[in-house]
C-alpha distance (Angstrom), angle and dihedral (degrees) to the residues before:
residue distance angle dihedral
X1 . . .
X2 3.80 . .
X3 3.85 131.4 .
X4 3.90 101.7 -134.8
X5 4.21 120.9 -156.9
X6 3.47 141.8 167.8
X7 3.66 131.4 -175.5
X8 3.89 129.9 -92.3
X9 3.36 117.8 -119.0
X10 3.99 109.1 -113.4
X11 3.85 116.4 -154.7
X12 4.10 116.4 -166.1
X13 3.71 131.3 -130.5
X14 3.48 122.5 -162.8
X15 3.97 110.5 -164.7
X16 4.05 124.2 -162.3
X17 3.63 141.8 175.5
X18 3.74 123.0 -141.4
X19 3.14 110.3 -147.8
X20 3.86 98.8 23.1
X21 3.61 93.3 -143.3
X22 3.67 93.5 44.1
X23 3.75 96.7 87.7
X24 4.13 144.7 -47.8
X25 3.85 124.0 -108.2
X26 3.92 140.6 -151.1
X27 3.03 109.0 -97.4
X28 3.98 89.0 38.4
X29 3.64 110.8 -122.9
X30 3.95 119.1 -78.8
X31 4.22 128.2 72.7
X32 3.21 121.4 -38.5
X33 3.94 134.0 -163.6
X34 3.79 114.6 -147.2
X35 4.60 112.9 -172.5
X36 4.37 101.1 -134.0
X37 3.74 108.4 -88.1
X38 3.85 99.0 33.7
X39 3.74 119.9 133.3
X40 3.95 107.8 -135.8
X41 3.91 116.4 -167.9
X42 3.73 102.4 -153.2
X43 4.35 108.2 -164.5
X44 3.69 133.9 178.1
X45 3.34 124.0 -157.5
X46 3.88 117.8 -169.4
X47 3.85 122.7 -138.8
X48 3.83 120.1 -127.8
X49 3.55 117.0 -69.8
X50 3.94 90.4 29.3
X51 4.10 137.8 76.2
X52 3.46 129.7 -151.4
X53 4.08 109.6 -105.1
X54 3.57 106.9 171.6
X55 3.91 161.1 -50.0
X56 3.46 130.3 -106.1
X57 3.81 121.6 -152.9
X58 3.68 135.2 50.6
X59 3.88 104.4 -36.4
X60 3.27 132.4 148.0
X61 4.35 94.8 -121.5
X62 3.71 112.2 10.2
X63 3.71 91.9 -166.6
X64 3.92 100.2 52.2
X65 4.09 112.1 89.7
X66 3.68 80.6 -138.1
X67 3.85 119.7 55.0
C-alpha cells in the first residue's frame, strides 16, 4: 500500500496601506500565503480622521472596505 500526495497550490497576497496612518487591514499588511480554494476576507478599517477610498489590485469591488 502507498500513501500518495501532491502539493497544494499556494497563491500570495501582498497587503498595503496608503497612507500608513490612514487605517489597518485584515490580513494586516505584509505577504501573505493563501492554499488554492481558500476564501480570504480582506477588510479595511480606517482610523479617525480618515475613510476608506479604495483598493488597488485584482479584487472583486475596489470600493467596498470589505472585498
Amino acid at each position: 500500500m502507498i500513501a500518495n500526495f501532491e502539493a497544494v497550490a499556494v497563491y500570495p497576497l501582498t497587503v498595503d496601506v496608503y497612507p500608513a496612518e490612514g487605517g489597518i487591514t485584515s490580513p494586516t499588511v505584509g505577504d501573505h500565503l493563501f492554499s488554492d480554494g481558500e476564501v480570504v476576507a480582506i477588510t479595511a478599517t480606517a482610523n479617525a480622521g480618515y475613510q476608506f477610498v479604495s483598493w488597488d489590485g485584482d479584487v472583486s469591488d475596489p470600493y467596498s472596505p470589505l472585498t
